[in-house]
Backbone as JSON, one array per atom type, in Angstrom:
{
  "sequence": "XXXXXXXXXXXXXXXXXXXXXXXXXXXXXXXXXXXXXXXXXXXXXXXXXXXXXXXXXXXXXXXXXXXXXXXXXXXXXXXXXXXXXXXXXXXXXXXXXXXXXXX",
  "N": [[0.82, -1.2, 0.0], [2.21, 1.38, 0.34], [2.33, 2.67, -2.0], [0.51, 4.05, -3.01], [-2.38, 6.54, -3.02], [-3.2, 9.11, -1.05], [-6.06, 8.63, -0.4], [-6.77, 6.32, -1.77], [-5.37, 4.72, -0.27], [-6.48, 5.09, 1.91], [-9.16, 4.01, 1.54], [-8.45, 1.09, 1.44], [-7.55, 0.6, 4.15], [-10.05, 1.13, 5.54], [-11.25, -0.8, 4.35], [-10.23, -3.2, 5.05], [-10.42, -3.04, 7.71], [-12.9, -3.68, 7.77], [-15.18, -5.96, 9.29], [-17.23, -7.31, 9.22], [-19.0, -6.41, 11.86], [-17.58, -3.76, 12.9], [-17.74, -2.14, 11.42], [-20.48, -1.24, 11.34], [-20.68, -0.65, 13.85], [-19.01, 1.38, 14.14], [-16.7, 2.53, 11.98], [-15.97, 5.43, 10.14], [-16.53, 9.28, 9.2], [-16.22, 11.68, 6.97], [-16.66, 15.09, 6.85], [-17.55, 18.36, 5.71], [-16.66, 22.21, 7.29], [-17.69, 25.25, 8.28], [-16.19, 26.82, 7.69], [-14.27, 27.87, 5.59], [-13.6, 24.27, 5.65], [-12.31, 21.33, 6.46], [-13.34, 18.26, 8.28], [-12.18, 15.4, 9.72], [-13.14, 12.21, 11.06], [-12.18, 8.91, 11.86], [-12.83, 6.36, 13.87], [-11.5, 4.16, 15.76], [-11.9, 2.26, 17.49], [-12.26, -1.16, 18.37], [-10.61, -1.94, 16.67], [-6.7, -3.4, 15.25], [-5.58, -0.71, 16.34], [-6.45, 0.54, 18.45], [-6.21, 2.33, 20.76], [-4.04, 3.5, 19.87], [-2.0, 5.98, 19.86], [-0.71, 10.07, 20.12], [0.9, 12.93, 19.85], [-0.99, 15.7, 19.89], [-1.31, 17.49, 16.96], [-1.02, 20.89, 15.48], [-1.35, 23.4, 13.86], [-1.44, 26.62, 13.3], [-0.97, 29.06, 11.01], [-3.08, 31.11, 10.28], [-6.1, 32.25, 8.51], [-7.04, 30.7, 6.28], [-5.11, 28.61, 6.31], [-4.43, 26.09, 8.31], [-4.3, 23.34, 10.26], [-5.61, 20.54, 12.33], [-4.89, 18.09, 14.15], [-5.53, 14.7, 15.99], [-5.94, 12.79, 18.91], [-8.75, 11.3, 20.32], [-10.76, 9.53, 22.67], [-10.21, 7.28, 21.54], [-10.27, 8.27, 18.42], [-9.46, 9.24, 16.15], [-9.41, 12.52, 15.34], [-9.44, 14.83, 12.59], [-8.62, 18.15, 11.39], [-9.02, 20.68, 9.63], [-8.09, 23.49, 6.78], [-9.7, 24.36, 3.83], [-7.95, 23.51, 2.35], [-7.09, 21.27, 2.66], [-7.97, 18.06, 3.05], [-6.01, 16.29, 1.68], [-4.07, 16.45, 2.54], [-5.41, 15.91, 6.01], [-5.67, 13.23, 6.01], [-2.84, 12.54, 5.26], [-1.71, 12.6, 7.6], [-3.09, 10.47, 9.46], [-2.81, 8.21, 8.18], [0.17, 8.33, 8.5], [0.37, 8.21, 11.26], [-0.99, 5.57, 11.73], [0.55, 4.12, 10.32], [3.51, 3.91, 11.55], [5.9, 2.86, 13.25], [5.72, 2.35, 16.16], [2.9, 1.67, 16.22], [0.07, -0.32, 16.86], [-0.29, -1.8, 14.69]],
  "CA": [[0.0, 0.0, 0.0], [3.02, 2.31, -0.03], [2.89, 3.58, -3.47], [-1.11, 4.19, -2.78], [-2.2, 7.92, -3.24], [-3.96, 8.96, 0.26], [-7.48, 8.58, -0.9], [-6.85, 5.1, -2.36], [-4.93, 3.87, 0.99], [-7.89, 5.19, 3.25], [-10.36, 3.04, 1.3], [-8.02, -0.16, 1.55], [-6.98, 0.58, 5.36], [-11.27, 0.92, 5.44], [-11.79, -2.47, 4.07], [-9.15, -3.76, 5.9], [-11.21, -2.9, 9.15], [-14.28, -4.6, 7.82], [-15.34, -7.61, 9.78], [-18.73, -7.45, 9.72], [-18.91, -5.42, 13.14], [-17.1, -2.61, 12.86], [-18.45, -0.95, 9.62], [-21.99, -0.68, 11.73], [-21.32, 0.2, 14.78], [-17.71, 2.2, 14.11], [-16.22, 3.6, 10.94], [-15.66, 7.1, 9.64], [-16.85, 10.35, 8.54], [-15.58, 13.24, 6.46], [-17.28, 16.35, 6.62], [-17.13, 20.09, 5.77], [-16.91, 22.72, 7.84], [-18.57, 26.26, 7.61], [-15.16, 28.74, 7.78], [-14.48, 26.61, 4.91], [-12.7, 23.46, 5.98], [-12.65, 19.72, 6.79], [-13.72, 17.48, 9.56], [-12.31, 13.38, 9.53], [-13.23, 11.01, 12.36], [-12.14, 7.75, 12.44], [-13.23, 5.44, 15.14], [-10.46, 3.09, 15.89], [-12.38, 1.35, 18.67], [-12.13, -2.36, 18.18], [-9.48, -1.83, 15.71], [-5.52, -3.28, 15.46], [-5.41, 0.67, 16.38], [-7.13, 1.09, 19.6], [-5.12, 2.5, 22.03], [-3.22, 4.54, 19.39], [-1.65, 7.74, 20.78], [-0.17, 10.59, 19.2], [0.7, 14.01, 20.26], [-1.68, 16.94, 18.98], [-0.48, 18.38, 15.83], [-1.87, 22.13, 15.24], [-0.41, 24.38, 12.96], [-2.37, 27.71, 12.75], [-0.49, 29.89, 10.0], [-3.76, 32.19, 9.64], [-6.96, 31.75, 8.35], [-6.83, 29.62, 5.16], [-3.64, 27.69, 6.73], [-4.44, 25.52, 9.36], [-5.16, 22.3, 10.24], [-5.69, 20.35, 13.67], [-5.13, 16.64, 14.14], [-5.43, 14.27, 17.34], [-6.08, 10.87, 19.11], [-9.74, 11.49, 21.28], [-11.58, 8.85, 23.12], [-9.71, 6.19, 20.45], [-11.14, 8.43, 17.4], [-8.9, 10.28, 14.96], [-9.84, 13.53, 14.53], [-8.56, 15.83, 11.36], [-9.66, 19.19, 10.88], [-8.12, 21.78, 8.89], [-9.02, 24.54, 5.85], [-10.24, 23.86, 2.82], [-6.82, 22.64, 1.18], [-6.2, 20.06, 3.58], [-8.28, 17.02, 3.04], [-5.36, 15.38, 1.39], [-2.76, 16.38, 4.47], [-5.29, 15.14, 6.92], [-5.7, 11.66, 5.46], [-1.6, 11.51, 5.08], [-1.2, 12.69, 8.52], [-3.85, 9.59, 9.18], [-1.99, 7.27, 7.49], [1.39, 8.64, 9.28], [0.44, 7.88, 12.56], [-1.2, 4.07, 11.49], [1.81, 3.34, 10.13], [4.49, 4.2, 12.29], [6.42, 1.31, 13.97], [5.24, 1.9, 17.65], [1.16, 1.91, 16.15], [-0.26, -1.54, 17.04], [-0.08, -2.36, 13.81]],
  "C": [[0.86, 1.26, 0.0], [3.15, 2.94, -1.04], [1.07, 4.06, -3.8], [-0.79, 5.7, -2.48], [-3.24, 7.88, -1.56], [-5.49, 8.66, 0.15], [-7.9, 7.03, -1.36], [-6.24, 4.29, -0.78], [-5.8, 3.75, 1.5], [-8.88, 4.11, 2.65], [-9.67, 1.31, 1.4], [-7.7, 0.0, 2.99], [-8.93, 0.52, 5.67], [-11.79, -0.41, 5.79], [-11.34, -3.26, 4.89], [-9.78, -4.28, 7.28], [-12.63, -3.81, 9.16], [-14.89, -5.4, 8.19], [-16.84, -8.15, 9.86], [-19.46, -6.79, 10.65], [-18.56, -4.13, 12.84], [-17.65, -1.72, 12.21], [-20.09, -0.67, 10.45], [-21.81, -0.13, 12.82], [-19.8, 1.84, 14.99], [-17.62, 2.88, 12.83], [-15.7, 4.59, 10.54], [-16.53, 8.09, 9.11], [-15.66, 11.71, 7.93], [-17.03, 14.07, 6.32], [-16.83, 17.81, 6.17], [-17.54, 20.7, 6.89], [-17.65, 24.14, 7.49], [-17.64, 27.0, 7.5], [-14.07, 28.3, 6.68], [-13.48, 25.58, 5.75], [-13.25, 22.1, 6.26], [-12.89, 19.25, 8.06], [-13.5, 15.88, 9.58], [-12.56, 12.88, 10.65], [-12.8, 10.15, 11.85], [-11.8, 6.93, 13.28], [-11.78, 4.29, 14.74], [-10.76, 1.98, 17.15], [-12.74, -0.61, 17.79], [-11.37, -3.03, 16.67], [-8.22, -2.59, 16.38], [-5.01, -1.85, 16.62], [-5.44, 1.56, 17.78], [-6.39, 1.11, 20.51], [-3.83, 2.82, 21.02], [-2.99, 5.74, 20.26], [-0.7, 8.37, 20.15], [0.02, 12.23, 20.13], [0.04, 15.1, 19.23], [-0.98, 17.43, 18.21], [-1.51, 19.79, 15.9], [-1.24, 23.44, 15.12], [-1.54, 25.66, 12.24], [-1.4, 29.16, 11.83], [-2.03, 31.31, 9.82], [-5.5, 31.4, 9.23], [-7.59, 30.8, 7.29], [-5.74, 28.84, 5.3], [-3.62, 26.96, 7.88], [-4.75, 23.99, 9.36], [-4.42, 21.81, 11.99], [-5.7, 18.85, 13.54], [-4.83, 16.06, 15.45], [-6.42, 13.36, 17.54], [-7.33, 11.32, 20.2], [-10.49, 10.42, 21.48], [-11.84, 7.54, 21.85], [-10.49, 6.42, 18.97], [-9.96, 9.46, 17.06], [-9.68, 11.13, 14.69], [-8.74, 14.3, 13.95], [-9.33, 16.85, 11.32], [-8.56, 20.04, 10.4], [-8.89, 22.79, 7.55], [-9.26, 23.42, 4.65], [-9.43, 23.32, 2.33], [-6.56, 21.65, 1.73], [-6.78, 18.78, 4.16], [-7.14, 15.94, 2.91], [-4.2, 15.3, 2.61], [-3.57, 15.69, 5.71], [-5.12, 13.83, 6.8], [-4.31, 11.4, 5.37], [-1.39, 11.85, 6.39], [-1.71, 11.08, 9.7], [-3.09, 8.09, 9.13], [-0.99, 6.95, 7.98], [1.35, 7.82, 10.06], [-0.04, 6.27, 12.45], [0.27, 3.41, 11.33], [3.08, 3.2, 10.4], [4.84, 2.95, 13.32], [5.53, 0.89, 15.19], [3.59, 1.92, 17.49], [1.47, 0.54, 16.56], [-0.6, -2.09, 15.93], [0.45, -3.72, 13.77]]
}
């Protein structure tokens, strides 16, 4: 999955999770926000994942330059402006795949 664009990983790291369980009572969302910007969850509860930990990223440059990412109550949240769907999903990705994840 290394040579996977972030958009194509997330839907195979997705499937991945699928067991029958998970996908109903867990999952993900992307959303928009209203100042424009993004919103990702994903639930990592009864995941490889659970009991990930990460230190808060949050890089406020201004008002079209931001984004916010972090490990809450075993749920990935991403938020950031409008350009930065594809940064949260690799930041996402980052932290999954980093040696010390429970990967």
């Amino acid at each position: 999955m290394a040579d996977m664009d972030e958009l194509s990983w997330l839907q195979a790291w997705y499937l991945s999770q699928c067991d029958g369980k998970w996908e109903h009572g867990y999952g993900m969302k992307i959303s928009t926000l209203d100042n424009p910007g993004w919103n990702v969850e994903i639930n990592l509860n009864n995941t490889r994942f659970a009991g990930l930990m990460h230190e808060e990223l949050n890089i406020d440059l201004g008002d079209t330059d931001w984004i916010v990412c972090r490990i809450v109550d075993e749920k990935f949240q991403g938020f950031g402006d409008a350009m930065k769907l594809r940064s949260i999903l690799g930041i996402f990705r980052e932290w999954v795949e980093m040696p010390s994840s429970k990967a």
